[in-house]
DRENMARRO-107040 format. One record per residue (C-alpha): residue number from 1; x, y, z. Coordinates in Angstrom, 3 decimals. Layout:
N
NUM,X,Y,Z .
...
END
This chain:
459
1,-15.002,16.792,41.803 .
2,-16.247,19.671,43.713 .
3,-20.648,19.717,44.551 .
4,-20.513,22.758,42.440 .
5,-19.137,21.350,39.459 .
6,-21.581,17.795,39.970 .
7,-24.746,20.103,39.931 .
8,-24.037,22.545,36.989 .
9,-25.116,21.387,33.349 .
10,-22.979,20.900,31.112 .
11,-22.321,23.266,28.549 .
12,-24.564,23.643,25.928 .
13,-26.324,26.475,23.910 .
14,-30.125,25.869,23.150 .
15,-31.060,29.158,21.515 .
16,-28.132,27.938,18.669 .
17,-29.717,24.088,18.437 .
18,-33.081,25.802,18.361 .
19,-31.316,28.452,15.392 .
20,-29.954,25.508,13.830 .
21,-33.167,23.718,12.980 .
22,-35.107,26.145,12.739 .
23,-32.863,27.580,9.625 .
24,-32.869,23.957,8.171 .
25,-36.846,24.393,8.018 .
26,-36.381,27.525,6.807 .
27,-34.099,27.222,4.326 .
28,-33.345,23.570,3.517 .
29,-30.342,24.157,0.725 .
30,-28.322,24.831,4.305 .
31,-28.880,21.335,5.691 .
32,-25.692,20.623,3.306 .
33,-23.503,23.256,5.396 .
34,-24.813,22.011,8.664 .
35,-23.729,18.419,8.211 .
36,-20.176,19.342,7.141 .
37,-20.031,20.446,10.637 .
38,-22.827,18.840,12.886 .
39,-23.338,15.252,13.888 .
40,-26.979,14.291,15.999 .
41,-24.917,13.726,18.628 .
42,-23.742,17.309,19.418 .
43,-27.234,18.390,19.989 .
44,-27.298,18.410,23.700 .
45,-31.274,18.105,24.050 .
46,-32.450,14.686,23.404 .
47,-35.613,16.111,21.696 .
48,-33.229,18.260,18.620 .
49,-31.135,15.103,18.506 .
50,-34.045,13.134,17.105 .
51,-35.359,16.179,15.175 .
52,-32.097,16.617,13.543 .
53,-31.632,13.194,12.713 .
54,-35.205,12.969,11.056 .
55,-34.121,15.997,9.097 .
56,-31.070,13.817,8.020 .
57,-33.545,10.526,6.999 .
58,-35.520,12.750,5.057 .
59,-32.579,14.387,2.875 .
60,-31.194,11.265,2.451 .
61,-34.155,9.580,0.856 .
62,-34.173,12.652,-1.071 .
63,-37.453,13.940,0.258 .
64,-38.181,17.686,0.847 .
65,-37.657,19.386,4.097 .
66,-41.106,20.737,5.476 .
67,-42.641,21.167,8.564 .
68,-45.433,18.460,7.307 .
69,-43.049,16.035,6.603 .
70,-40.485,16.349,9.330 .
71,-43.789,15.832,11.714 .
72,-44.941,13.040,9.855 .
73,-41.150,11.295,9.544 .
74,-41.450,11.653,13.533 .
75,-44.814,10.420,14.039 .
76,-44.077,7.316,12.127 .
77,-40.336,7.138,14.561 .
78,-43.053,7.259,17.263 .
79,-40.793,10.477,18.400 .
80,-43.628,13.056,17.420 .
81,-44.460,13.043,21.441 .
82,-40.791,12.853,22.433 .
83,-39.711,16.172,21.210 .
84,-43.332,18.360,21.905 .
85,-45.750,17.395,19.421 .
86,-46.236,19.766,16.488 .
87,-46.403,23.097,18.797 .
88,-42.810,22.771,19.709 .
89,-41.603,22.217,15.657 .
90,-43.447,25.223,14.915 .
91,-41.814,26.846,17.498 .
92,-38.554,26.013,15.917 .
93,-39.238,27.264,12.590 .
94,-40.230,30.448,14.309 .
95,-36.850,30.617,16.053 .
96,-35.296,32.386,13.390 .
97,-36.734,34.806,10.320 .
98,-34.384,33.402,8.129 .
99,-31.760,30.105,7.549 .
100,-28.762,32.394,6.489 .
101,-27.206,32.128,9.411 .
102,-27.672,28.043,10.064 .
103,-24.136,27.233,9.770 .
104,-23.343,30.279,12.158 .
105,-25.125,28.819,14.464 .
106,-24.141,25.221,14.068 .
107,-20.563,26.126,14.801 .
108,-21.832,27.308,18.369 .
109,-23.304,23.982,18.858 .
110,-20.035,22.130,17.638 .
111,-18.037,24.120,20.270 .
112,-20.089,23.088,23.392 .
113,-20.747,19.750,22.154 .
114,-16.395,19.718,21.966 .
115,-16.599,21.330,25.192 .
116,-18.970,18.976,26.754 .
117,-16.605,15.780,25.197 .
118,-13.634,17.065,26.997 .
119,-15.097,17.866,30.031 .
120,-16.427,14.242,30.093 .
121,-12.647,12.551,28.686 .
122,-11.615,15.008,31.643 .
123,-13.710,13.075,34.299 .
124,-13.202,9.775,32.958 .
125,-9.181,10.299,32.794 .
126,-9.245,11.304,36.666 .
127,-11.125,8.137,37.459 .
128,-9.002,6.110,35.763 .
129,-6.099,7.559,37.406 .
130,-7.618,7.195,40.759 .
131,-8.617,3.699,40.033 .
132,-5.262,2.644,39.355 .
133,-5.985,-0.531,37.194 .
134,-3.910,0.485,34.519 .
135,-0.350,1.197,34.076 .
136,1.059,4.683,34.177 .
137,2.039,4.937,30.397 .
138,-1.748,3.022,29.302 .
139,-3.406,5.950,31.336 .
140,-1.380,8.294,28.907 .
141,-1.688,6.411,26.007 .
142,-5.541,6.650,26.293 .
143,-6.084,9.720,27.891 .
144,-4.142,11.183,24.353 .
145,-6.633,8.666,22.183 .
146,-9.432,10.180,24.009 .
147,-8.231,14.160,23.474 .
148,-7.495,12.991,19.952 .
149,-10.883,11.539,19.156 .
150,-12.130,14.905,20.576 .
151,-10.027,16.803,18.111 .
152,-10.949,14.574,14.769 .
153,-14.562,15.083,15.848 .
154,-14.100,19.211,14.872 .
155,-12.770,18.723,11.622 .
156,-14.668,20.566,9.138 .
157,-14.643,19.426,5.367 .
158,-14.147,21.961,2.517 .
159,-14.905,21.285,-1.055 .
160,-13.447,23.913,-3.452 .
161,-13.965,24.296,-6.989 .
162,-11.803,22.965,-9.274 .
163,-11.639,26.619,-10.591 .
164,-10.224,28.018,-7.152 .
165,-8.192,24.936,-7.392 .
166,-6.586,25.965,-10.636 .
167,-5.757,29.164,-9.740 .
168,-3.823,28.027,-6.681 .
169,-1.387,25.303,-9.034 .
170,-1.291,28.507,-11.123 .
171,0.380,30.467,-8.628 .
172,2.846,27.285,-7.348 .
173,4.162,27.165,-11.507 .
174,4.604,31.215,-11.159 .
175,6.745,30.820,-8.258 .
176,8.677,28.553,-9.829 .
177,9.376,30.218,-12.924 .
178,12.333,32.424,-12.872 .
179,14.083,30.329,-9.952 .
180,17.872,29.617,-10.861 .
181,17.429,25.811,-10.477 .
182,14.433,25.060,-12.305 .
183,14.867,21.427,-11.530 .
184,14.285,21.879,-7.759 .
185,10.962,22.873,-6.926 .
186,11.377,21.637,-3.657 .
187,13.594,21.922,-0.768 .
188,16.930,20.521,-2.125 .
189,18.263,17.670,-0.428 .
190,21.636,18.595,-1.213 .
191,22.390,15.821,-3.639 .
192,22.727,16.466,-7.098 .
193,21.168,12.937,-8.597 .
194,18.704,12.801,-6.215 .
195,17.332,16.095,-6.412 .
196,17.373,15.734,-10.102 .
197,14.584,12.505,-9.767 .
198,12.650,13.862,-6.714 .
199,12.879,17.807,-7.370 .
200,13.527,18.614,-3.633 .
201,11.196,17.812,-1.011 .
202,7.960,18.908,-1.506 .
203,5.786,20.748,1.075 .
204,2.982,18.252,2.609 .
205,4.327,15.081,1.359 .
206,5.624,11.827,3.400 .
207,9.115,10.979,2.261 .
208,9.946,7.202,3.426 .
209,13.740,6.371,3.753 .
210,13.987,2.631,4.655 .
211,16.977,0.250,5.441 .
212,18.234,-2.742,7.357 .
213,19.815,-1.970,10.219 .
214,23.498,-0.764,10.419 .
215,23.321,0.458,6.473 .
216,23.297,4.201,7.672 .
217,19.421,5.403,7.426 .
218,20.436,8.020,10.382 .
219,23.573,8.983,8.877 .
220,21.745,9.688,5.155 .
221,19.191,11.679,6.947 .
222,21.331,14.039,8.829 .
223,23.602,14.687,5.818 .
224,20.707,15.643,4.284 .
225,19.384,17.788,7.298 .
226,23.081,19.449,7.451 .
227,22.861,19.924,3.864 .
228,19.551,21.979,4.202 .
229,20.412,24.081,7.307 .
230,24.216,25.060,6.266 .
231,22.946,26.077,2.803 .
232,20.163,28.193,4.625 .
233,23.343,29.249,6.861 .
234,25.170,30.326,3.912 .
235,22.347,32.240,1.834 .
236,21.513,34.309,5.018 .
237,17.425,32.535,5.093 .
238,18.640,29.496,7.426 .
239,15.083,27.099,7.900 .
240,13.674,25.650,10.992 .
241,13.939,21.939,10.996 .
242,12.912,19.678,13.662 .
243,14.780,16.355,14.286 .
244,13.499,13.369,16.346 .
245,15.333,10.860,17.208 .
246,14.088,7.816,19.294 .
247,17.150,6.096,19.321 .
248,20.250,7.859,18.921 .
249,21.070,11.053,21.894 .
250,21.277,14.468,21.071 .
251,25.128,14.178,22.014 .
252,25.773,11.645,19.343 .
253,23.941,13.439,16.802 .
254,25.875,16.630,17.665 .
255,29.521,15.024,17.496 .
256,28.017,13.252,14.370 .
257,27.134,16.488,12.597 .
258,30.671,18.260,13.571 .
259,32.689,15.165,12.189 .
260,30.533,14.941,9.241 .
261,30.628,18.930,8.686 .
262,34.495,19.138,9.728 .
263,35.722,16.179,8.069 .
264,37.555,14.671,11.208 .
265,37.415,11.412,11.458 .
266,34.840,10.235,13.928 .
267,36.901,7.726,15.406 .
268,39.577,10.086,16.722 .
269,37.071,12.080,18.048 .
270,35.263,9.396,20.115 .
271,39.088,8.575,21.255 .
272,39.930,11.871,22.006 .
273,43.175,11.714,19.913 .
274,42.785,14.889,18.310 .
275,45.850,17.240,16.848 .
276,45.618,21.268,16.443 .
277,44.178,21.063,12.995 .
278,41.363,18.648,14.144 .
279,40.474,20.906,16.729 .
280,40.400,23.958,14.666 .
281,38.187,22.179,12.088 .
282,35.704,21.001,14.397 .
283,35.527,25.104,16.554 .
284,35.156,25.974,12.822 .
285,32.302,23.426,11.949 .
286,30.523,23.954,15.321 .
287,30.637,27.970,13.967 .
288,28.418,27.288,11.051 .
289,26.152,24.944,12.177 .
290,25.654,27.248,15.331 .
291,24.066,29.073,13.471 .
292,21.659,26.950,12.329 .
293,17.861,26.890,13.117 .
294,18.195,22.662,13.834 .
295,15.959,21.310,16.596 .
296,16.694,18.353,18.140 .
297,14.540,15.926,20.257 .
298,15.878,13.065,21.831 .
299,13.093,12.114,23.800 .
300,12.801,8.726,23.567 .
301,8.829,6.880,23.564 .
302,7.050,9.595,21.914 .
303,3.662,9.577,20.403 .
304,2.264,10.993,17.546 .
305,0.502,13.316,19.451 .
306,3.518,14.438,21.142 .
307,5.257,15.019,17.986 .
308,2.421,16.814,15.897 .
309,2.355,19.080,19.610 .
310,5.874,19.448,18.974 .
311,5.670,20.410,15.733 .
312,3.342,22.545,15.966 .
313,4.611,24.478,18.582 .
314,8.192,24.972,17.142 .
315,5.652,26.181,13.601 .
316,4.085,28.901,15.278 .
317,7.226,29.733,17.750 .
318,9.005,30.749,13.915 .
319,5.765,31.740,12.290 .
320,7.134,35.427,11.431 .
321,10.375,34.001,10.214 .
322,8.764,31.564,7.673 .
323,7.890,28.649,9.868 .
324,9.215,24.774,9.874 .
325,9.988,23.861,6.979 .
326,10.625,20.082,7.557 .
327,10.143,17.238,9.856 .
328,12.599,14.095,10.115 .
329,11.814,10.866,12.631 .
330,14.463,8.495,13.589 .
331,12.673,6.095,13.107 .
332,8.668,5.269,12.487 .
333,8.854,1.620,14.104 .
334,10.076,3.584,17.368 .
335,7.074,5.928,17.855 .
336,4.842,5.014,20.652 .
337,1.106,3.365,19.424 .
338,-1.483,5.016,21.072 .
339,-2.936,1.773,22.051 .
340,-0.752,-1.068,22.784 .
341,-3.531,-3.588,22.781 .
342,-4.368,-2.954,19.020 .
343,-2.085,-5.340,16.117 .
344,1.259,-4.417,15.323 .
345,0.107,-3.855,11.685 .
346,-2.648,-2.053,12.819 .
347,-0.808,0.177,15.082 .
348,1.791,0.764,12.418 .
349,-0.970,1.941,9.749 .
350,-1.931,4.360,12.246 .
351,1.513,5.584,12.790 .
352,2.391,6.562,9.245 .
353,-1.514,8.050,8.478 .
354,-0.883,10.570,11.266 .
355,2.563,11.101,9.684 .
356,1.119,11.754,6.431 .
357,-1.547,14.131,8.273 .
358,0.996,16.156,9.769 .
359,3.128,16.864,6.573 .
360,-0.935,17.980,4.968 .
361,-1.567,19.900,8.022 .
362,2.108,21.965,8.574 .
363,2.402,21.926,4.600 .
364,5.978,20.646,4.786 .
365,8.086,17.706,4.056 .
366,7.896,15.477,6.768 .
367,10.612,12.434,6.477 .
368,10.317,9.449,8.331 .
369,13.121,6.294,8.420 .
370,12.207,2.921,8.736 .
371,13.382,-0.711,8.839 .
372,12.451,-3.027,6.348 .
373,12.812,-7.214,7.045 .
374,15.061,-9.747,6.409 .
375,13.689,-10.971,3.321 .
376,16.279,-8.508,1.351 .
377,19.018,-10.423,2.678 .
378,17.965,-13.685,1.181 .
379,18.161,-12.583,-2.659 .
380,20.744,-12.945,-4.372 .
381,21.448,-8.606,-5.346 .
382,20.390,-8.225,-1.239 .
383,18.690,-5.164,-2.421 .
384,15.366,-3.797,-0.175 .
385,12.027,-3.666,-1.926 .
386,8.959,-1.882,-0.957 .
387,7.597,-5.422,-0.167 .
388,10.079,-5.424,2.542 .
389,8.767,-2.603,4.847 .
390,8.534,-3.937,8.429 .
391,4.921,-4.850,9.754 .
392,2.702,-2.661,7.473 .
393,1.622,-2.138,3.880 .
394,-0.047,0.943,4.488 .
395,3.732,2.643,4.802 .
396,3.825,2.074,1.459 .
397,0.304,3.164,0.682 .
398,0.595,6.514,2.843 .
399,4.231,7.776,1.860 .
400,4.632,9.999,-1.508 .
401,8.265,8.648,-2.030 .
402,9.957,5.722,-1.063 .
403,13.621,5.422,-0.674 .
404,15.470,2.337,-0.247 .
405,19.095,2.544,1.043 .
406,21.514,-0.112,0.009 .
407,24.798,-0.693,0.400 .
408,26.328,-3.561,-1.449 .
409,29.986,-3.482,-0.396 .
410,28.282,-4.793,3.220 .
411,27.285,-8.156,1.533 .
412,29.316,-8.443,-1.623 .
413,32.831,-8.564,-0.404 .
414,33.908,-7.502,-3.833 .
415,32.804,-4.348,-4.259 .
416,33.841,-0.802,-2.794 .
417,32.267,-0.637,1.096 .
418,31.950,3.525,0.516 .
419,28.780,2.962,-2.200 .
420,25.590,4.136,-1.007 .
421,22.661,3.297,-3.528 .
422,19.311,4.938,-3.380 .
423,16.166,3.047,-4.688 .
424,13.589,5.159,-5.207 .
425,10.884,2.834,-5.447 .
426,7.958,4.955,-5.074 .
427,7.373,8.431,-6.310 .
428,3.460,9.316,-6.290 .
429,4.437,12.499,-8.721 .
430,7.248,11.322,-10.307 .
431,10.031,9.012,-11.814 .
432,11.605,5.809,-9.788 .
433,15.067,5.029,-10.229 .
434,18.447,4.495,-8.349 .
435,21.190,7.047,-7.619 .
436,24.149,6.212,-6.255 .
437,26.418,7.962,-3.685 .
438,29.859,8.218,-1.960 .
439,30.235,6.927,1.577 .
440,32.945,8.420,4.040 .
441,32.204,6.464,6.557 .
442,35.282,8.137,8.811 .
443,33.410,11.162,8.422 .
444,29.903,10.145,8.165 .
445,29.290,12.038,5.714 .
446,27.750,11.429,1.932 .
447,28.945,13.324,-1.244 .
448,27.961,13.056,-4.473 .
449,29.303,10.237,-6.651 .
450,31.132,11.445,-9.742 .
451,31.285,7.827,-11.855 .
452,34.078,9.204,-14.045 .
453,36.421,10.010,-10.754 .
454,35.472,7.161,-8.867 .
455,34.237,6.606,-5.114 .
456,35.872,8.793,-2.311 .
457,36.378,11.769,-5.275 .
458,33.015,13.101,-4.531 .
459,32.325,17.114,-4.369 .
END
């Protein structure tokens, strides 16, 4: 750090802390507004730190908010000396004629106070680098806690009336009146039974899809990503999607989505044993979903702060066009914790809250797969339960739907191997229930399962 940087002050804006309290003496009905946005700790001087917070005793012991009172609160803190006896608080409430424009000026102390906390995560990143105690990808892992901490300490609440709030659902039922496919108020997942139980995906929910391993979880989702972008292809109003996957390459997902889309059998291809017709299916296939708006990220140990960046960026990148319009994460279990000390529960719970924060945020689906344990394959029908989720509860707690993938051809030697069941176990605004589908595995591909036709008849 340069000597011109150690001597200057941090930032900070007095006149606006001065503004700010002052309007709170003026007008105390603001103190309300102020606290939405200001904690004591973003005052910069230590003398409007204790003021504010005295303000903050008062109103919470429901007292009123005078100059005779604040002095007296501080007198009895043995602060009255501290912040300039009684001249200097009548000097505040002569700082400003009025308190209309308190919360005005309480945002200008929020910035440098956010300004002043990154500066100082700034310095203490650099000498943790330069210390070199830690491992490259803890020195990330925190630096990206400490930015984030930063970041939750600017949110602002809102409370709306449940007026406002009634106008808004108002205007959701309007726009779906009149659709063709009243049943799907959401983005349609392709599938005709599913869609029919879930409505579509629905903008700033957390869909769960869960699985043992080997049962297809990546497959399911990218049928129904495929399913999304061609029909978008086909109706001219293609949507952005964003796919991550922290386990599978880019590669494989793109020979998986031209087998599945084609129909060739993905063995063939792997083996290069390909005839004319193959080949002309798959140029065909790789026309059409050229033309989707799919974006794929492979990279493998990523954060949640790395993916909401990502996210974010491709949502204002297409903001003209419409925007994202959904999110899909191969798989939760995979995504980096921002601090590897912390539980494995714990850092779990973390993982899908920021999941469920980014759907809110973007106002999108946001689908994430996950494992569940062993404990499915010890019952007798082997079939996954929302008990089952790997290492946390709160996946359960945090996701809108649940969907639990089973296959039962894979333990029950009996039945058909090209059955794909889907539990959904948890619906916050809507029905459970299981729907089955048809698995071609050569293809990778699901199709709806027509009971009447049989499996592998599917349209």
């Amino acid at each position: 750090m340069s000597d011109e940087l150690a001597t200057r002050l941090p930032p900070h804006n007095r006149d606006a802390e001065r503004g700010v309290i002052g309007g709170v003496l003026r007008d105390p009905d603001t103190l309300p507004d102020v606290q939405q946005l200001l904690r004591t700790e973003n005052f910069y001087f230590d003398a409007h730190q204790k003021i504010y917070q005295a303000l903050c005793d008062l109103s919470n012991e429901a007292q009123p908010l005078d100059i005779v009172l604040l002095h007296e609160r501080l007198r009895r803190n043995k602060q009255i000396e501290d912040v300039g006896g009684a001249s200097y608080l009548a000097e505040l409430f002569d700082a400003v004629p009025t308190g209309a424009n308190a919360e005005y000026h309480a945002r200008l102390v929020r910035d440098a106070a956010m300004i002043r906390g990154l500066i100082h995560a700034s310095t203490e990143i650099q000498r943790d680098a330069y210390d070199r105690t830690q491992s490259a990808d803890e020195l990330v892992a925190q630096a990206e806690r400490k930015i984030m901490d930063i970041a939750k300490s600017s949110m602002v609440g809102e409370t709306i009336s449940l007026s406002d709030v009634i106008m808004e659902a108002n205007a959701r039922i309007d726009s779906r009146v009149g659709k063709e496919n009243l049943a799907i108020s959401g983005l349609p997942s392709g599938y005709v039974d599913l869609d029919n139980i879930t409505a579509g995906l629905h903008n700033s929910e957390l869909v769960i899809m869960a699985a043992r391993p080997g049962i297809g979880k990546t497959a399911f989702a990218l049928n129904v990503v495929r399913n999304i972008v061609t029909d978008g292809v086909a109706h001219g109003n293609a949507p952005v999607v964003l796919f991550f996957s922290l386990e599978m390459a880019r590669i494989e997902l793109a020979e998986r989505l031209l087998c599945c889309q084609s129909r060739v059998d993905s063995h063939k291809v792997r083996k290069g044993h390909l005839n004319k017709d193959d080949i002309d299916k798959l140029m065909d296939a790789g026309d059409v979903l050229r033309q989707a708006r799919l974006y794929i990220d492979d990279t493998p140990s990523r954060t949640m702060i790395q993916i909401g960046a990502s996210a974010r960026r491709l949502q204002k990148k297409h903001e003209r066009e419409g925007g994202l319009k959904l999110v899909v994460i191969d798989y939760l279990q995979l995504i980096e914790p921002e601090n590897r000390r912390d539980p494995r529960q714990e850092q779990v719970a973390q993982i899908s809250r920021r999941l469920k924060f980014l759907a809110r945020e973007l106002n999108i689906p946001v689908i994430a797969l996950a494992q569940v344990n062993r404990a499915s394959e010890d019952r007798q029908d082997h079939k996954p339960r929302l008990s089952d989720l790997r290492e946390s509860g709160s996946i359960e707690q945090d996701a809108d739907t649940c969907m639990m993938l089973h296959r039962p051809g894979k333990f029950d030697g009996a039945q058909a191997d090209n059955i794909l069941e889907i539990i959904i176990a948890k619906q916050r605004n809507g029905p459970t229930g299981e729907i089955t589908l048809t698995w071609m595995k050569e293809y990778n591909r699901y199709e709806n399962y027509i009971a009447d036709l049989g499996p592998g008849e599917g349209v």
